[in-house]
The first five atom37 places (N, CA, C, CB, O) and aatype in JSON, in Angstrom:
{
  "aatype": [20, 20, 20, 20, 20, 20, 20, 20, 20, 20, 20, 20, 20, 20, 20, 20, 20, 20, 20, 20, 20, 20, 20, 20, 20, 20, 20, 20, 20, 20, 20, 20, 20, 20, 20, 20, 20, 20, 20, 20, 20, 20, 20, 20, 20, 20, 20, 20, 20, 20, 20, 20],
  "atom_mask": [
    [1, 1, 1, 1, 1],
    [1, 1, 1, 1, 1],
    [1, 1, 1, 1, 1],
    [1, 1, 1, 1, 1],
    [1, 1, 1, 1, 1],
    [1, 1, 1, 1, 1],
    [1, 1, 1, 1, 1],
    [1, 1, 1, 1, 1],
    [1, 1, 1, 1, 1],
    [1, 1, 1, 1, 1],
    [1, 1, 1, 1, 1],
    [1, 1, 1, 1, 1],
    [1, 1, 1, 1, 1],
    [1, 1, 1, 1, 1],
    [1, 1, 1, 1, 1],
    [1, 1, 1, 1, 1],
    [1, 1, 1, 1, 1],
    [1, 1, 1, 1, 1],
    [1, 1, 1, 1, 1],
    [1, 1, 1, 1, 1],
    [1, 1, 1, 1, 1],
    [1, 1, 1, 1, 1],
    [1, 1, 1, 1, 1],
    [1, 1, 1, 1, 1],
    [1, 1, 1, 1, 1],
    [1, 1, 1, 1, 1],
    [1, 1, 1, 1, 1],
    [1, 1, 1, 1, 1],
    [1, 1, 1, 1, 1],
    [1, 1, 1, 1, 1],
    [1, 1, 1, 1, 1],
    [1, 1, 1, 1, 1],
    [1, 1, 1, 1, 1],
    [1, 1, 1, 1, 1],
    [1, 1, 1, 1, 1],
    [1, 1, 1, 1, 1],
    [1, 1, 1, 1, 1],
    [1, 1, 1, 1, 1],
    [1, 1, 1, 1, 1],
    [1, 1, 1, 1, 1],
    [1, 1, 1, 1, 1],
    [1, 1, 1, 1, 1],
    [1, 1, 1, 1, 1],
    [1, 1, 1, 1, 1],
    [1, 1, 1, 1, 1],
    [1, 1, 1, 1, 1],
    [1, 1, 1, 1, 1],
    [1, 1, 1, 1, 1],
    [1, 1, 1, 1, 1],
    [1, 1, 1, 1, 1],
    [1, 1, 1, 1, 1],
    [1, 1, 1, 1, 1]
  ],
  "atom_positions": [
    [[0.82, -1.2, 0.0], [0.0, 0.0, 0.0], [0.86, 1.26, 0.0], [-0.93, 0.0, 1.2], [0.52, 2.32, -0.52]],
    [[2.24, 1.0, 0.75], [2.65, 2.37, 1.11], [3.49, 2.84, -0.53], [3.84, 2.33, 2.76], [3.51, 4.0, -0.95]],
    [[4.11, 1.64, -1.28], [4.2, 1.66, -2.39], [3.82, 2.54, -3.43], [3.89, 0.89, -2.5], [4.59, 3.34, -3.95]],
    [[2.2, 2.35, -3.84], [1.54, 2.62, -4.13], [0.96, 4.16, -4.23], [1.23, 1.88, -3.73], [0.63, 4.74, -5.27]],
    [[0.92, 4.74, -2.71], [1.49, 6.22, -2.65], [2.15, 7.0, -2.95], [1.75, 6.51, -2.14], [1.84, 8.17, -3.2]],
    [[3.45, 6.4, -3.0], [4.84, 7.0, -3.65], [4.59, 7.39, -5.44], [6.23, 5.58, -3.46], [5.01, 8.32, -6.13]],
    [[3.74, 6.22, -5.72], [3.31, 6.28, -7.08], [2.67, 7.75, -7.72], [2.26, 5.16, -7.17], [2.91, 8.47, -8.7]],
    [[1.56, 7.76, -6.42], [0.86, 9.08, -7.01], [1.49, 9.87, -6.57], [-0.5, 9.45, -6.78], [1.52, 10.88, -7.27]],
    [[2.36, 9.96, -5.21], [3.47, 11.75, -5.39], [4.27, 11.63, -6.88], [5.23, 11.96, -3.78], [3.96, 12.34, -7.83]],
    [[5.28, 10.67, -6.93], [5.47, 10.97, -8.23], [5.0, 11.06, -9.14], [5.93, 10.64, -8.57], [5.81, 11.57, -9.91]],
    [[3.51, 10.76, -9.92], [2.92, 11.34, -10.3], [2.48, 12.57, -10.8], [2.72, 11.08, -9.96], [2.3, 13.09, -11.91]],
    [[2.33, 13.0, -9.05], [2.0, 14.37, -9.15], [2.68, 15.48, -9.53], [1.68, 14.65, -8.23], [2.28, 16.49, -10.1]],
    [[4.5, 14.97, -8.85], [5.57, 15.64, -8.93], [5.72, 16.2, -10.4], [6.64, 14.82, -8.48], [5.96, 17.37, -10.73]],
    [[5.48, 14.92, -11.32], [6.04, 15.1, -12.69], [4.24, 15.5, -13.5], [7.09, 13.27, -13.35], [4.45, 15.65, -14.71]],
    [[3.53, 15.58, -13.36], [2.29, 16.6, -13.97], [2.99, 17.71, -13.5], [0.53, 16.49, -13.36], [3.93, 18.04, -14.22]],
    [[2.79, 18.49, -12.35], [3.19, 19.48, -12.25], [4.64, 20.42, -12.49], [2.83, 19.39, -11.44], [5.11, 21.55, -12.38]],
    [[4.88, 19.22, -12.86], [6.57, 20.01, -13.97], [6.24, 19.92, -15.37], [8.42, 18.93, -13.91], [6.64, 20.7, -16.23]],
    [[5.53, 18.99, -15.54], [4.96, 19.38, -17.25], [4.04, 20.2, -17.41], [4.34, 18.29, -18.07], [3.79, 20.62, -18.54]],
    [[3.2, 20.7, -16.1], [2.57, 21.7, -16.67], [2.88, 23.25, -16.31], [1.31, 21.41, -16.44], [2.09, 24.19, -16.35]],
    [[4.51, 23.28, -15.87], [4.99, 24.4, -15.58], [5.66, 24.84, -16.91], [5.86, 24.3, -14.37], [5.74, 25.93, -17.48]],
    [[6.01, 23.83, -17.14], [7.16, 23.86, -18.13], [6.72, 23.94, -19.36], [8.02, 22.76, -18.09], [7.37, 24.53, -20.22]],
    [[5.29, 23.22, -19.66], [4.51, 24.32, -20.8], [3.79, 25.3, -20.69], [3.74, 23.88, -21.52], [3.39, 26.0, -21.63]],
    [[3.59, 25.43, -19.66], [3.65, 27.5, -19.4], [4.62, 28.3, -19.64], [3.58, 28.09, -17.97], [4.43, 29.35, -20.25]],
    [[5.75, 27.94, -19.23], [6.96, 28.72, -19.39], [7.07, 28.63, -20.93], [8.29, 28.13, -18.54], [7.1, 29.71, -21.52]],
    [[7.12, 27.6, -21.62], [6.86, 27.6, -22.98], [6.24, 28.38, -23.53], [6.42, 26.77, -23.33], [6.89, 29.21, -24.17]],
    [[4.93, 28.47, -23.54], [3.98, 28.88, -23.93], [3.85, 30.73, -23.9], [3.1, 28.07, -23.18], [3.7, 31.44, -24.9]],
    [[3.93, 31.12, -22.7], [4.51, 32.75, -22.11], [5.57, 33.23, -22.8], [5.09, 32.82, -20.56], [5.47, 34.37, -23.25]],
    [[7.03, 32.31, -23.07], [7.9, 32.76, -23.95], [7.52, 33.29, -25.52], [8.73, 31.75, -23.97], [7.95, 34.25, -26.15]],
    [[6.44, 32.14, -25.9], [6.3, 32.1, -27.39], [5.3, 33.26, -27.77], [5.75, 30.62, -27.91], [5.33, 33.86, -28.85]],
    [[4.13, 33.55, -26.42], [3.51, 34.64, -26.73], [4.32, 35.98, -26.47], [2.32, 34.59, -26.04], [3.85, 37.01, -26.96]],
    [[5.41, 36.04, -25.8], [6.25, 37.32, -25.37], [6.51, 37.61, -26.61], [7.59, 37.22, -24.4], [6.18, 38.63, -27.21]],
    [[7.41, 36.24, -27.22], [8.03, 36.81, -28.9], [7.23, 37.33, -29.47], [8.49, 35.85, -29.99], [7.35, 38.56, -29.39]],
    [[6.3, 36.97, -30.14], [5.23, 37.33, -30.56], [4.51, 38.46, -30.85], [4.79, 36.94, -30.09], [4.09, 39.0, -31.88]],
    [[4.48, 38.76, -29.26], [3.86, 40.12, -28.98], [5.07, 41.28, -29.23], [3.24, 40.16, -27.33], [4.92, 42.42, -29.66]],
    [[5.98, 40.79, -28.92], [7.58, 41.96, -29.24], [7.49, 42.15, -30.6], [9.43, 41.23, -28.92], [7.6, 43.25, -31.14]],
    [[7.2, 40.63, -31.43], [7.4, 41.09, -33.03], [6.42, 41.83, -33.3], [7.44, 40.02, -34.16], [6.74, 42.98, -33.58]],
    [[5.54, 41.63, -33.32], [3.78, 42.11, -33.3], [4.35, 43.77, -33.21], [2.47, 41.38, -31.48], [4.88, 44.31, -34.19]],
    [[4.17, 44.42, -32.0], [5.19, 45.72, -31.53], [6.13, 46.24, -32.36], [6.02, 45.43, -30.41], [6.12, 47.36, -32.87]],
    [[7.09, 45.26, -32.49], [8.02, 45.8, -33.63], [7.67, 46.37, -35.52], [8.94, 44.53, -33.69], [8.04, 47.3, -36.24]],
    [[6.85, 45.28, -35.63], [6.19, 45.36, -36.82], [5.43, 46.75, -36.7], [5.27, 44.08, -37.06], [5.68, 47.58, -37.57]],
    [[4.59, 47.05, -35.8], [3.51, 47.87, -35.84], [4.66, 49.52, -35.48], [2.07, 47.24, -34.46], [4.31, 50.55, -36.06]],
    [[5.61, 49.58, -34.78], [5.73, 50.84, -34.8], [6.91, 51.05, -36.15], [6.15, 51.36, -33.24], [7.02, 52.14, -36.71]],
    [[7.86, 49.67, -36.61], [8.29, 50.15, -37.83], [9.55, 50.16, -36.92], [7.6, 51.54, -38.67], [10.3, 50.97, -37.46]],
    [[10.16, 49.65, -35.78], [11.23, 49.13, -35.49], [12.07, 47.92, -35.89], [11.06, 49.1, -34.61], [11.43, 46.87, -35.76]],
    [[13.35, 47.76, -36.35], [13.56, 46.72, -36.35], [13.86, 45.59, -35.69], [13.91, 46.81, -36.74], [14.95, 46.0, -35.28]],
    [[13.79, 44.62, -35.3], [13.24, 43.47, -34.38], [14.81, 43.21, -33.59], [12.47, 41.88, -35.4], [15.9, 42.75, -33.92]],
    [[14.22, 43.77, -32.39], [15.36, 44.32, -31.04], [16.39, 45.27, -31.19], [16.25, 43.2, -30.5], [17.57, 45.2, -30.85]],
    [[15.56, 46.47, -31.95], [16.37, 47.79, -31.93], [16.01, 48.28, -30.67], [16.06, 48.88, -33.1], [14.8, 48.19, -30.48]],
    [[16.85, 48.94, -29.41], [16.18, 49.45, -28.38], [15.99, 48.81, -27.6], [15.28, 49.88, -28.52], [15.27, 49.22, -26.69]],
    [[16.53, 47.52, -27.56], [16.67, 46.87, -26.12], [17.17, 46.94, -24.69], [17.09, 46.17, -26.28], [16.88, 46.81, -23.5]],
    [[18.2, 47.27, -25.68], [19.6, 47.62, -24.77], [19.67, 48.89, -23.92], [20.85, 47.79, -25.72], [19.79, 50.06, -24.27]],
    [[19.58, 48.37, -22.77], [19.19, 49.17, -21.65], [20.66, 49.99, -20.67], [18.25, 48.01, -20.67], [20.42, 50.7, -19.69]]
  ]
}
């Protein structure tokens, strides 16, 4: 039984890293996106003005 437990923490452990980790995915790909999107629209070229 106690076995068996261990099963569903790990389980759980590893859902919740796959579903971090396609968030983090996912947030990156809309960031780009939205930067190019931005870039396009004011007529910058893509990471002019980054540099801080």
């Amino acid at each position: 039984m106690e076995a068996s437990n261990w099963m569903y923490v790990i389980s759980a452990y590893v859902i919740t890293w796959v579903i971090l980790l396609g968030y983090l995915a996912y947030t990156h790909t809309a960031l780009r996106r939205s930067r190019a999107e931005y870039d396009r629209v004011t007529g910058r070229a893509p990471g002019e003005g980054d540099a801080v």
